[in-house]
Structure formats: C-alpha cells, structure tokens
N, C-alpha and C positions, 0 to 999 in steps of 0.2 A: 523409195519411189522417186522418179526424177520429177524435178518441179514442173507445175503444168503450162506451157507455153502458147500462145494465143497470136495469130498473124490476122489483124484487118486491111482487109486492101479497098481505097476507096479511089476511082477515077478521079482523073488532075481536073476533069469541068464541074465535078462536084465537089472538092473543097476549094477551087474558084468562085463555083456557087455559095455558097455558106462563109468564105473570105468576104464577099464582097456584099449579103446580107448581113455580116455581122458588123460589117462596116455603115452600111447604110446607104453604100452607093449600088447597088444593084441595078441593070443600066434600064431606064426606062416602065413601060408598063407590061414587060416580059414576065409569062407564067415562071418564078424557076423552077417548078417542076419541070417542064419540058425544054426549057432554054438551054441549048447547047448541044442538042444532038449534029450540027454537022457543024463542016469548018468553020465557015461565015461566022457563025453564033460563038465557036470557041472563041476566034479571034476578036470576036467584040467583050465576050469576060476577060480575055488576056488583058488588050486595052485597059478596059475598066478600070480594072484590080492592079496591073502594072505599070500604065502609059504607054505601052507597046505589046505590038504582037509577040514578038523574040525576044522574051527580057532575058538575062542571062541568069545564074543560077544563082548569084549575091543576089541579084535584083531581087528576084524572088524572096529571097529569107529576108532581105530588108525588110521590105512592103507586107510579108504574110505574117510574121510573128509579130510584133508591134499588137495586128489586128487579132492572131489568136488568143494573145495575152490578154487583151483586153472587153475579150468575147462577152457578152452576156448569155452564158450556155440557155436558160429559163428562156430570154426571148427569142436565142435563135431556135430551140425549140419550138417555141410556138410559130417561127416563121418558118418553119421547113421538115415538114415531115420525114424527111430522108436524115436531114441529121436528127432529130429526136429518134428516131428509128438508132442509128450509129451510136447516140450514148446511151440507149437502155442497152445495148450490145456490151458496153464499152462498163457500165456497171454492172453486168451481171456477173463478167467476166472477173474484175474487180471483186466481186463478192464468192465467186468459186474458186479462186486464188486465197483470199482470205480464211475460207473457210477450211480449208489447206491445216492454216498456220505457219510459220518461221519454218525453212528448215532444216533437218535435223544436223 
C-alpha cells in the first residue's frame, strides 16, 4: 500500500493573518476574520507582517519563521478560528498517518 499523502493549501492573507496574530501585531481593531478580502487590506497585512507591500522572498522566510517557531499554537487557537480549524486538520491527519504505522 503506498503511504498516505496529505496536500493543505491555505491563502498567503491567511497565514499573513495568523503570522501576524501570533505575533501580536495584528494591525489595529480589524476583525481577522474578515480582514483582507481585497487589495487595500492585503497590502496593509503585507506591511504589517513585512514593512512592505513587495517584500522579496528572503524577506519573507526572515520575518515568518522566527514568528512560526515561536508560535503559541493553544493561543493562536483561541485567537482564530480558521487556524484552530487548520490544526485539528493538521492532527487528524497526523493521527491517520500514524495509525498507518512505519513502512513496510
């Protein structure tokens, strides 16, 4: 049996969104549930999260990992339904693999 393989795709204004909650700097008194459906709004998480609209793709990994690493998953849960939603995905998924086993 081939091992079982798993593809989560999540839009760049939502792990913008949840970078920049996990971080603490989430801009203002914006729902993030709904913050960032058009341009305007992406380009103010870019900022946020990057200090620019067009950061390049270092920039990026610079500024993102830092803040994933040192995520608190339990509060960004509680601060964001979409990501709490993405890690019960992310362990089930986890736990359907496991139950798998090693293999052969």
């Amino acid at each position: 049996m081939p091992p079982l393989q798993f593809i989560f795709a999540v839009p760049v204004q939502i792990v913008e969104t949840w970078l920049l909650l996990a971080n603490g700097s989430f801009p203002g008194d914006e729902d993030a549930a709904q913050f960032g459906v058009n341009g305007v709004q992406r380009r103010m998480l870019k900022t946020a999260l990057y200090g620019t609209e067009r950061p390049s793709r270092s920039d990026m990994i610079e500024k993102a990992l830092p803040i994933a690493r040192a995520a608190d998953v339990a509060r960004l849960e509680s601060l964001s339904p979409s990501f709490a939603h993405f890690a019960r995905e992310l362990r089930e998924a986890a736990q359907n693999v496991a139950a798998f086993g090693p293999p052969a």
